[in-house]
MISELUM-397833 format. One line per 3 residues: number of its first residue (from 1); for each residue y, z, x of C-alpha. Coordinates in nm, 4 decimals. Example, Ala and Ser with C-alpha at 12.3 -4.5 7.8 and 13.67 -1.06 7.14 Angstrom:
# MISELUM-397833
1> -0.4500 0.7800 1.2300  -0.1060 0.7140 1.3670 .
This chain:
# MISELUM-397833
1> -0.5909 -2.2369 6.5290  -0.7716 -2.4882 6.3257  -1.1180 -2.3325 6.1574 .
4> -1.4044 -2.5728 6.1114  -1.4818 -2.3455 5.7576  -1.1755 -2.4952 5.5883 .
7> -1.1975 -2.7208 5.2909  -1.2992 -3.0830 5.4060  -1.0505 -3.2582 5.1073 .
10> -0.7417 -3.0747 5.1935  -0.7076 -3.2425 5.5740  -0.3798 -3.0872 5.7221 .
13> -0.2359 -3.4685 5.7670  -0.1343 -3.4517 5.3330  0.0541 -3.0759 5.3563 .
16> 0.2937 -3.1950 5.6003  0.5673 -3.2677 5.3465  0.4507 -2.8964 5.2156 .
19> 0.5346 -2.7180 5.5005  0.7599 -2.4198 5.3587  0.8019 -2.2901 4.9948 .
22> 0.6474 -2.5493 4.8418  0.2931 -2.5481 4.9930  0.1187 -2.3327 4.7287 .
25> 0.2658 -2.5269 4.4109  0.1674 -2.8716 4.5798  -0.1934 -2.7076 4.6758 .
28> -0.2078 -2.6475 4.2618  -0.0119 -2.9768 4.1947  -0.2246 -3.2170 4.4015 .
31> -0.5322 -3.0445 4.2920  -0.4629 -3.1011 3.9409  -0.3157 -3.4460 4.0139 .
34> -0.6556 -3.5882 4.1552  -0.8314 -3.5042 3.8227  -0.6165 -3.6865 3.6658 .
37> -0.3398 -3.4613 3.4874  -0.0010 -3.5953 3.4295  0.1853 -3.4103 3.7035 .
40> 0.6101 -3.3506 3.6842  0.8430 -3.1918 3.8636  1.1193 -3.0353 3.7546 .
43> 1.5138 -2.8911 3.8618  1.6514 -2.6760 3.6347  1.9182 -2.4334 3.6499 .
46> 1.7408 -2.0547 3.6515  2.1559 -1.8969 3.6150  2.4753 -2.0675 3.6094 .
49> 2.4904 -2.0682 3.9728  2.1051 -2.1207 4.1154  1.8451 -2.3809 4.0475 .
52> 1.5153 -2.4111 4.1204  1.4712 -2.5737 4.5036  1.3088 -2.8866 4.4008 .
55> 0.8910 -2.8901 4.4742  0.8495 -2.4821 4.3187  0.8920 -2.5943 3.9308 .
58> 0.6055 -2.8165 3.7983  0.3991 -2.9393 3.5142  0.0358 -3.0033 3.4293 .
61> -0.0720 -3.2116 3.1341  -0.4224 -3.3433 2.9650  -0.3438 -3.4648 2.6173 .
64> -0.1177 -3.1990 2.4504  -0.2407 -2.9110 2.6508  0.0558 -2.8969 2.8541 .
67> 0.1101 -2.5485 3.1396  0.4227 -2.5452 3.3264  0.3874 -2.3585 3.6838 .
70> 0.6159 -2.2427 3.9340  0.4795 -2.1920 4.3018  0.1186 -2.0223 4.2662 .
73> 0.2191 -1.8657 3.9076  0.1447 -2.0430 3.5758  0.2680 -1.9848 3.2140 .
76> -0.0174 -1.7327 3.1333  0.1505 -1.4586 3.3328  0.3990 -1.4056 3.0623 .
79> 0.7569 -1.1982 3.1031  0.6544 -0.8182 3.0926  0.3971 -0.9016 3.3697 .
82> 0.6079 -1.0694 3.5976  0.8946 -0.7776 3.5106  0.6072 -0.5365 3.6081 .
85> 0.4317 -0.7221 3.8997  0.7936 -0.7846 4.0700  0.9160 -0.4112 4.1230 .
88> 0.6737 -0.2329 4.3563  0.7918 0.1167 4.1575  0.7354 -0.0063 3.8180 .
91> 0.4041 -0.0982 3.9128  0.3539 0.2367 4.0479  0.4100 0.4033 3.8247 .
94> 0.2507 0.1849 3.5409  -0.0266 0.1411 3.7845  -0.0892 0.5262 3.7923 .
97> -0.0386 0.5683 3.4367  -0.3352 0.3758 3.4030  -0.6012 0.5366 3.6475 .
100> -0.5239 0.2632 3.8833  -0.5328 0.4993 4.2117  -0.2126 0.3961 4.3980 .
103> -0.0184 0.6343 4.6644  0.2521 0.9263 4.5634  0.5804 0.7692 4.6771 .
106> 0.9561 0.8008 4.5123  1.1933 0.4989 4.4420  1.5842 0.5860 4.5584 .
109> 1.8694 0.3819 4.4075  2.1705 0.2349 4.6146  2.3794 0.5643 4.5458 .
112> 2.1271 0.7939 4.6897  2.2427 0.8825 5.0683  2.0170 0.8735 5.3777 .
115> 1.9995 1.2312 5.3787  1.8158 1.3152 5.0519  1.5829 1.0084 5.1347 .
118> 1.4940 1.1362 5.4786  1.4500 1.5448 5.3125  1.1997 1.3727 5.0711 .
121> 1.0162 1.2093 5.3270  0.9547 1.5424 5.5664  0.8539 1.7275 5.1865 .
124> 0.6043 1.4483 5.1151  0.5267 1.4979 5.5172  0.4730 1.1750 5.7780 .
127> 0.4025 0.9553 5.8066  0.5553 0.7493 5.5541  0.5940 0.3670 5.4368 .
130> 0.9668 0.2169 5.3415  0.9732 -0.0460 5.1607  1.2702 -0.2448 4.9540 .
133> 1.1999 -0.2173 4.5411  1.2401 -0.5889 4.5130  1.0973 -0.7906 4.7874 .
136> 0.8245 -1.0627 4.9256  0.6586 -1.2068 5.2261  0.6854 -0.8378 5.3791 .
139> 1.0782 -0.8590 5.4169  1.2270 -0.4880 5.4727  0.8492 -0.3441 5.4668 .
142> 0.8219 -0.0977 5.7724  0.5095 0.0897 5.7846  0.4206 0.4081 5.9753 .
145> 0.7204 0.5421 5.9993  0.6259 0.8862 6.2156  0.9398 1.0571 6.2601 .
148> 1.2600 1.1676 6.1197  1.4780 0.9618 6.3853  1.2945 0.6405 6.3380 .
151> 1.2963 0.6755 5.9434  1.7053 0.6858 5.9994  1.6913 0.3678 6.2420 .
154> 1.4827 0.1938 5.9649  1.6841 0.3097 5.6834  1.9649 0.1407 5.8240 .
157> 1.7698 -0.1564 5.8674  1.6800 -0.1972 5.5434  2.0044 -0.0451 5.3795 .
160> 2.2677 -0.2317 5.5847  2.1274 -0.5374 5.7520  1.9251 -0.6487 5.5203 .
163> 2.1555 -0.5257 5.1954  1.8222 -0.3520 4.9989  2.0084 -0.0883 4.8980 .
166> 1.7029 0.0208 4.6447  1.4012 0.1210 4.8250  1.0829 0.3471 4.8025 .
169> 0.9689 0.6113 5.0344  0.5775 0.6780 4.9914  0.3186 0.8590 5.1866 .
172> 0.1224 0.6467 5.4302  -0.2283 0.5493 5.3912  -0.5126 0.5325 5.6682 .
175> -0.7123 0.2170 5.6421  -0.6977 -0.2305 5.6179  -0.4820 -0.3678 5.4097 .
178> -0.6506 -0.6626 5.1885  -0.4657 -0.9321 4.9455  -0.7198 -1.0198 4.7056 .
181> -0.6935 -1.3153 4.3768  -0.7989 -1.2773 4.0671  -0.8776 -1.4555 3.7401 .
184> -0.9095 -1.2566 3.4789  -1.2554 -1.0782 3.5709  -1.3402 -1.2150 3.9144 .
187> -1.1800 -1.1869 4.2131  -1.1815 -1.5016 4.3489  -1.1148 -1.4432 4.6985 .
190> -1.0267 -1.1204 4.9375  -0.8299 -1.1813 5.3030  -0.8244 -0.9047 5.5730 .
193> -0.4868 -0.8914 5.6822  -0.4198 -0.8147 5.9785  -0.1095 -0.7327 6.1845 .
196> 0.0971 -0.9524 6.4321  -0.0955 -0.9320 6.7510  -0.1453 -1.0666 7.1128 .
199> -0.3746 -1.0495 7.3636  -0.2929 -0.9777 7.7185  -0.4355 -1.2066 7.9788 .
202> -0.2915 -1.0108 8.2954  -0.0208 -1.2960 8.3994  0.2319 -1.3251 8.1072 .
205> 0.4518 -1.1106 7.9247  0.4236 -1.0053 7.5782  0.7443 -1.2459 7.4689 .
208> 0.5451 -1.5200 7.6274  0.2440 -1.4096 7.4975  0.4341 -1.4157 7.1421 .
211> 0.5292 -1.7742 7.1961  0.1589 -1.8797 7.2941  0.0202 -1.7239 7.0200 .
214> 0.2978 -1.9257 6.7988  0.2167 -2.2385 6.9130  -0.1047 -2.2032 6.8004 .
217> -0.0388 -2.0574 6.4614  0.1535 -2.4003 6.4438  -0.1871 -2.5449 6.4133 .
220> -0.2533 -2.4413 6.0746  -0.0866 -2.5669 5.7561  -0.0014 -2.2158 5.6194 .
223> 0.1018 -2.0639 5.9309  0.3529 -2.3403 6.0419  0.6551 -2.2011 5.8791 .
226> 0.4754 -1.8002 5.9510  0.5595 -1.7145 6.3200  0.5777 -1.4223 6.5088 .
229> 0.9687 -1.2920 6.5006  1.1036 -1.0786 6.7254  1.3121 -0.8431 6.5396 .
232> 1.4035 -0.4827 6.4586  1.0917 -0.3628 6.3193  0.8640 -0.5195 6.6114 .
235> 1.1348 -0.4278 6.9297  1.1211 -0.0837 6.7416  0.7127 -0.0957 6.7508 .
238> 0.6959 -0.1718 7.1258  0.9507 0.0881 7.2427  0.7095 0.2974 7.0548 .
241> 0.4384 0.2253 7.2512  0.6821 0.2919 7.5845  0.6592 -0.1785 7.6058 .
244> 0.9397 -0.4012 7.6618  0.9154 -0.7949 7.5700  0.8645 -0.8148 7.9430 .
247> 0.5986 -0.6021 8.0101  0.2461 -0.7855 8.0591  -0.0134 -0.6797 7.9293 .
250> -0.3873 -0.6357 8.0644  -0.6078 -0.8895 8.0879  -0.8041 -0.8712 7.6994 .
253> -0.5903 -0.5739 7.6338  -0.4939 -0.6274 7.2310  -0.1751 -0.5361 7.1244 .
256> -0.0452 -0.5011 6.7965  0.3401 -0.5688 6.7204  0.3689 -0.4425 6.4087 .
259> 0.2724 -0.2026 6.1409  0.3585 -0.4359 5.8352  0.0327 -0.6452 5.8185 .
262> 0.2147 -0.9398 5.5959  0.0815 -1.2998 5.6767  0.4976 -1.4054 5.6661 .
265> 0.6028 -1.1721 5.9320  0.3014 -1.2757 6.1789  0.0127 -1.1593 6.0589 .
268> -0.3657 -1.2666 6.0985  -0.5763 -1.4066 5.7980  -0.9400 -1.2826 5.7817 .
271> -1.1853 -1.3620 5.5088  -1.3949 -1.1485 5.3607  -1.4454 -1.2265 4.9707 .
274> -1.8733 -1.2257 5.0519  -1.8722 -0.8915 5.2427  -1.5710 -0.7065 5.0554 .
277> -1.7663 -0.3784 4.8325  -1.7862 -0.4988 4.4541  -1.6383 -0.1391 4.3529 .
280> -1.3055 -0.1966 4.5060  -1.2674 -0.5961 4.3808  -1.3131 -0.3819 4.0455 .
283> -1.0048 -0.1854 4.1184  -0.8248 -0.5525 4.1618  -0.9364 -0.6628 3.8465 .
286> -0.8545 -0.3260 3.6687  -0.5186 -0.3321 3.8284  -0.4093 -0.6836 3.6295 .
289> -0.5954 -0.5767 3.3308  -0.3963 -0.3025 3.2948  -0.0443 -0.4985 3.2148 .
292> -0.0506 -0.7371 2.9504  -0.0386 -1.0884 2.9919  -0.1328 -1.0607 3.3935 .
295> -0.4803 -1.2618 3.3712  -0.4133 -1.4061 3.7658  -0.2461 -1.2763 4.0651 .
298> -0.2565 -1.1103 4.3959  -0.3217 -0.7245 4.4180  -0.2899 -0.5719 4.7505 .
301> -0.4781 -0.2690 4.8086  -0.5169 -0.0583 5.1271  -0.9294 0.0011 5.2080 .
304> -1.0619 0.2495 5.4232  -1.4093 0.2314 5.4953  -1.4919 0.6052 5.6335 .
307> -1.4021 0.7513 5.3680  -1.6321 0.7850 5.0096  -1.5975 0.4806 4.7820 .
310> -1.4240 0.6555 4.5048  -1.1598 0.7504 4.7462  -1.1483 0.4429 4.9833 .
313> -0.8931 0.2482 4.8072  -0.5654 0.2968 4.6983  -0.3441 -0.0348 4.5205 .
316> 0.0172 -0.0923 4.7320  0.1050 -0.4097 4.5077  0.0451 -0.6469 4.2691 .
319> 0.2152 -1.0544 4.2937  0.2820 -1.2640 4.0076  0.3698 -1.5280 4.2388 .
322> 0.1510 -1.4483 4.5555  0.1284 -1.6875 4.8448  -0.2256 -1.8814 4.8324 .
325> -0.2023 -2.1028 5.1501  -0.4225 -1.8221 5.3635  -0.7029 -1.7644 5.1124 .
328> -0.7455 -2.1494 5.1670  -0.6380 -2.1751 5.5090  -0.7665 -1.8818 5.6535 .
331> -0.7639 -1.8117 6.0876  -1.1206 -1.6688 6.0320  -1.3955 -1.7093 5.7873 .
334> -1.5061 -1.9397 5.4797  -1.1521 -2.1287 5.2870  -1.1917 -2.0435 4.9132 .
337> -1.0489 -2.3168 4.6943  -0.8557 -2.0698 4.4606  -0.6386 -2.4323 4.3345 .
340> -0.9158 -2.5512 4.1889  -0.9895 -2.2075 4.0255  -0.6469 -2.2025 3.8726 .
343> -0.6572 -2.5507 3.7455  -1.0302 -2.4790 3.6330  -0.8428 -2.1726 3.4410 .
346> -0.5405 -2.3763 3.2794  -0.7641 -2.6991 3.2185  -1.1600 -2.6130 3.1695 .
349> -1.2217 -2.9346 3.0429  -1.1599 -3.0826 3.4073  -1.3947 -2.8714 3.6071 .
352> -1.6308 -3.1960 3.6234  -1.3347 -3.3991 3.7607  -1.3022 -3.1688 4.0680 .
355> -1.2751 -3.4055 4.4327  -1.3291 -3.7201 4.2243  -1.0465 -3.8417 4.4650 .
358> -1.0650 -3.6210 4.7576  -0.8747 -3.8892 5.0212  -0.6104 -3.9385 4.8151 .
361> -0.2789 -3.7938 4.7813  0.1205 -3.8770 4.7511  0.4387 -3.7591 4.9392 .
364> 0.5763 -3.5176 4.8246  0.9055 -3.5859 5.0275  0.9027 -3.9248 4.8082 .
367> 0.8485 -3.7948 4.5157  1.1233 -3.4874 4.5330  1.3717 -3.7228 4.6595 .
370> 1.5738 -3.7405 4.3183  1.5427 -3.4250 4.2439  1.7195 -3.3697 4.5920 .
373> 2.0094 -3.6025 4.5730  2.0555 -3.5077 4.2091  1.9965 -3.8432 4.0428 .
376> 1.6980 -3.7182 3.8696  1.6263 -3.3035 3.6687  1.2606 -3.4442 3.6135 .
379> 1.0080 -3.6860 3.8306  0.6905 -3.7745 3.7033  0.3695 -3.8632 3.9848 .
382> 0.2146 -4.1765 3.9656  -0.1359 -4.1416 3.8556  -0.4339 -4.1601 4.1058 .
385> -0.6934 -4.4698 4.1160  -0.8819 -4.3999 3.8097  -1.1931 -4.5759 3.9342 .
388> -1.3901 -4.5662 4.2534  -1.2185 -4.7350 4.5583  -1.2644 -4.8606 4.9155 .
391> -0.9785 -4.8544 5.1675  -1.0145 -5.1087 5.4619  -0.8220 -5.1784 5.8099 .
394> -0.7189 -5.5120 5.9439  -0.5581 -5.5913 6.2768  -0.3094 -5.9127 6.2182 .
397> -0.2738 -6.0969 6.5391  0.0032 -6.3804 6.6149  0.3429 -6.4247 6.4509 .
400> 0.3799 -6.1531 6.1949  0.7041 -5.9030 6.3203  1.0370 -6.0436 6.2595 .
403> 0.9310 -6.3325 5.9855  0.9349 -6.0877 5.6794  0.5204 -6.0350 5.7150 .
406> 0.5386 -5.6601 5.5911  0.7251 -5.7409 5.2925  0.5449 -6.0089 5.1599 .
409> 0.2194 -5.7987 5.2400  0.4012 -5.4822 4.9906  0.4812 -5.7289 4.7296 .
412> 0.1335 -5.8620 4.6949  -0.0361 -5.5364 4.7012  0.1339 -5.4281 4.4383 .
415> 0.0979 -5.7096 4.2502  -0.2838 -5.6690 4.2908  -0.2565 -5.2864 4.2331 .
418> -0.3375 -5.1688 4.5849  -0.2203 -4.9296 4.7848  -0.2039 -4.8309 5.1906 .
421> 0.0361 -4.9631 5.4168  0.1707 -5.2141 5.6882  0.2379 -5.1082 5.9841 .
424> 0.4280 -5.2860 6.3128  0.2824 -5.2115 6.6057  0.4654 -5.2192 6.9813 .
427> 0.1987 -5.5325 7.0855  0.3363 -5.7606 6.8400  0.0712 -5.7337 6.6086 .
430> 0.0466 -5.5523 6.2390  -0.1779 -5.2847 6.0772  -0.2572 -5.2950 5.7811 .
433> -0.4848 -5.0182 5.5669  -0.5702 -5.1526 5.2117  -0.7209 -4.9229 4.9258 .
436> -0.8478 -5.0007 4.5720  -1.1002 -5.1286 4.4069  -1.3580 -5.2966 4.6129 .
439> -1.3733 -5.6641 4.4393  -0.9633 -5.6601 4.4822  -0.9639 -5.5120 4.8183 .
442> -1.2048 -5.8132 4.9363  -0.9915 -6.0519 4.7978  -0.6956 -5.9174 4.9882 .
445> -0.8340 -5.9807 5.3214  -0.7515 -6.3767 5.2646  -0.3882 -6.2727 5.1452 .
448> -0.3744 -6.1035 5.4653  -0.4800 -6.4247 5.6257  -0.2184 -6.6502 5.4545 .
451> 0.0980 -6.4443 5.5185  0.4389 -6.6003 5.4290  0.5952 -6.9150 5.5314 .
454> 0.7718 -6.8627 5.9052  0.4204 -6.6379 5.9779  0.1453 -6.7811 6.1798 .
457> -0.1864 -6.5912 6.1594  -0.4330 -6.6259 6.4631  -0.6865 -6.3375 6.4399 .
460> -0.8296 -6.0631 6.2018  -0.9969 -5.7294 6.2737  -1.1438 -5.5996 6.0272 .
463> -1.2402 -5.1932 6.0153  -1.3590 -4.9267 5.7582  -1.0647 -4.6941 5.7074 .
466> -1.1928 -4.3025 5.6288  -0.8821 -4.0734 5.6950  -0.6348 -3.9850 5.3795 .
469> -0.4166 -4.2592 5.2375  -0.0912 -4.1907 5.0274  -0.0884 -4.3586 4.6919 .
472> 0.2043 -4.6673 4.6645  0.2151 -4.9064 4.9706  0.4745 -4.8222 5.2472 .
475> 0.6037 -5.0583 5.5131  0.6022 -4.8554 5.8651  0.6469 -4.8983 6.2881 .
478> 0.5278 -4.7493 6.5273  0.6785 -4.4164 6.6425  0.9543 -4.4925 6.8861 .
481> 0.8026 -4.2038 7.1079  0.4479 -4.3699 7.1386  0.6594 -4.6922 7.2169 .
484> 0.8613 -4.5474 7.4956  0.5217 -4.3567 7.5933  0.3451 -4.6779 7.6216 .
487> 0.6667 -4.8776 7.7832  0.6702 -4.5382 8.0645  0.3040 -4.5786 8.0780 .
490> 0.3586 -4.9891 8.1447  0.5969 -4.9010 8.4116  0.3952 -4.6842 8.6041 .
493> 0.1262 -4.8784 8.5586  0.3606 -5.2377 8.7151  0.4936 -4.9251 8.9716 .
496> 0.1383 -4.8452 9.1186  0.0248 -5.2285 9.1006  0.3248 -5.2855 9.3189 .
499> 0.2249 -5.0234 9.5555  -0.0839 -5.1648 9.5567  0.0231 -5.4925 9.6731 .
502> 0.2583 -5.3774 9.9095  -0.0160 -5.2034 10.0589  -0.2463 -5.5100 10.0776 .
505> 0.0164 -5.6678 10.2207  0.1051 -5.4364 10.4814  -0.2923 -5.4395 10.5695 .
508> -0.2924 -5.8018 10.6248  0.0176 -5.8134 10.8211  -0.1607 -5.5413 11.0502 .
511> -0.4793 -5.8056 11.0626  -0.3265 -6.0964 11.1558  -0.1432 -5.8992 11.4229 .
514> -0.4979 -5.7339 11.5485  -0.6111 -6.1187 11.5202  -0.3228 -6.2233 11.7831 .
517> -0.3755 -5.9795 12.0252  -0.7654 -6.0522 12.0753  -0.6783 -6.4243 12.0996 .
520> -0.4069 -6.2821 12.4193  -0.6420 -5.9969 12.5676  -0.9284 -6.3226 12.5085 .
């Protein structure tokens, strides 16, 4: 599920480390890191129980201008906003207050029975949307809810297994749903969202189909950790459609799992921002303007194109904190680099530093490591290279494992302020990929050729090196699959050799023998 539109200096090798809550704060981190901002991270105790998982609280810095962020949401969107933005019925209602157009809907509180919910829902007529007051990534969200028995099964749900006792009944709306971001006046990107879906191809069922389809949303960055779960809300969507998670679909025949179109529970990313009608990106931006403090965020509004323009849209939600990672990682259409927006919004007076190191990066697993094991509240990021660099390759053949080679080649690249790695390879030999400036990097190649006493260096190959390198210099070996893939590989290949000379054998055994006979018969 890779797309060939997304942004060529965020390669999917550097998010690795980033795969879970922390991918949109190190998307705004790194961003801001490669123009050179002083970058910290942070764990600090939000109650007297909780603290911040280490990687969602950070800091940017360029002289005293100094914005703290946590995830995709930065200092600018100030209390009341977030207070606002994080209860789906106070926006609502503040939303509607304000000419936003949003839908009619009620919120019930935890001492409100099932009963008087479900009445409210046949007066305001199905079908209707539940949804939990407080909630993200789509959690608790069931959509389309058509009758009175199902609204009871969900209601349940949402109630008892998943404890929101506080929760909103509103009237359902016909149409796409669309997560746009915005910046103060301009939306800076708009995703179609689409929800969960398979396609039949006449042989497999849908819960294999549902694994296939996972697989392949394991393929992009922001999809890793967003896979298709079977759960109440989907098993309650098939039996709706008279499907089992055995029944196989047609061959092409589309099949949607769910109502909830939420890129967390499954759902497909579209882009649209170039296409999406300027009228209804102005209901976005009116939405934000409308609370104070709220100059960025996610608005999620419901868009249906048959009907007249001034109708079309309603708002469902705004985020404080929305989830980024599709708007830059989309399945379909153009990535939009809304990082570098944000960071162009904290710090204007970087914009001419954006991609001045687009190859570089650092680990975040390395970095959060004493915030993890508690030796550390507050880790600050080595800087980038500051000036332009070259990264190189070199193959070191002879005696270079098991004499202390990888060490002495750390020590002296960080002595000449270089950075890369040295690798072991299963052959014997070592890589090594070298980055800095080009006069040192040069000069490094004849360290390389020295090596340490005990070492003994026969050959050099030397190659460009154009793939993302990690800041500091690690020492590394080759994965101990790829060794016992090669050592399999070696043993087949020493299997079928000795096949082959058995056979040779066996065919010269059989010619001498033919040779015997003709001398007899004469």
């Amino acid at each position: 599920m890779k797309n060939n539109n997304w942004l060529s200096h965020l390669d999917e090798s550097m998010l690795k480390d980033a795969r879970n809550n922390n991918f949109c704060s190190y998307l705004i981190a790194l961003e801001g890191w490669r123009r050179g901002l002083t970058l910290k991270y942070y764990s600090e105790k939000v109650t007297k129980y909780k603290v911040h998982v280490p990687g969602l609280l950070f800091s940017l810095s360029s002289g005293e201008n100094t914005h703290r962020f946590y995830k995709a949401r930065g200092d600018k969107v100030k209390g009341k906003a977030f207070s606002i933005g994080s209860n789906k019925f106070a926006t609502k209602k503040w939303l509607s207050t304000h000419g936003v157009p949003v839908v009619e809907g009620e919120q019930f509180e935890k001492d409100v029975s099932d009963s008087e919910i479900i009445q409210y829902a046949k007066k305001l007529g199905f079908p209707v949307v539940l949804k939990p007051v407080v909630g993200a990534q789509g959690k608790g969200v069931i959509a389309n809810i058509t009758t009175e028995s199902y609204l009871e099964k969900s209601l349940n749900y949402v109630r008892e297994e998943l404890h929101c006792s506080e929760i909103i009944i509103e009237k359902h709306f016909d149409g796409e749903e669309y997560r746009l971001y915005v910046i103060e006046d301009k939306v800076i990107a708009v995703m179609n969202r689409i929800p969960a879906n398979i396609t039949g191809d006449g042989v497999h069922t849908i819960k294999q189909l549902i694994n296939l389809k996972n697989k392949e949303r394991k393929k992009n960055p922001r999809l890793y950790t967003c896979l298709i779960k079977i759960d109440f809300e989907l098993k309650n969507n098939l039996e709706k459609q008279n499907l089992t998670l055995e029944s196989i679909p047609k061959e092409n025949e589309k099949l949607f799992l769910r109502e909830n179109s939420n890129i967390s529970t499954g759902g497909d990313s579209l882009e649209v921002t170039d296409e999406f009608p300027e009228e209804v990106k102005q209901i976005a931006i009116d939405a934000l303007k409308s609370i104070p403090n709220f100059p960025h965020g996610g608005v999620d509004i419901i868009y249906d194109k048959s009907k007249p323009i001034d109708q079309a849209a309603v708002v469902l939600e705004l985020s404080p904190t929305p989830q980024i990672g599709s708007l830059v990682f989309p399945m379909k259409g153009t990535s939009r680099d809304v990082p570098a927006a944000i960071v162009d919004y904290y710090f204007p007076e970087t914009r001419e530093k954006k991609n001045a190191n687009p190859n570089v990066y650092f680990s975040l697993k390395a970095v959060l490591e004493p915030l993890m094991n508690k030796t550390a509240s507050e880790v600050a990021v080595s800087p980038p290279p500051v000036e332009p660099y070259i990264a190189k390759k070199y193959i070191i053949t002879g005696k270079v494992q098991k004499v202390g080679y990888r060490r002495w080649i750390r020590k002296k690249a960080i002595e000449a302020d270089l950075f890369g790695y040295a690798k072991n390879l299963i052959n014997g030999n070592v890589e090594i990929v070298i980055a800095g400036a080009e006069d040192k990097v040069i000069r490094f190649k004849e360290i390389c050729k020295q090596g340490p006493k005990g070492s003994k260096i026969e050959k050099l190959l030397e190659e460009p090196w154009k793939t993302p390198l990690k800041v500091g210099f690690e020492m590394l070996t080759e994965p101990v699959v790829k060794q016992k893939k090669a050592a399999n590989n070696k043993q087949v290949k020493q299997a079928a050799n000795t096949q082959l000379e058995s056979k040779k054998n066996t065919q010269t055994k059989k010619s001498i023998v033919r040779r015997i006979f003709k001398k007899i018969l004469g």
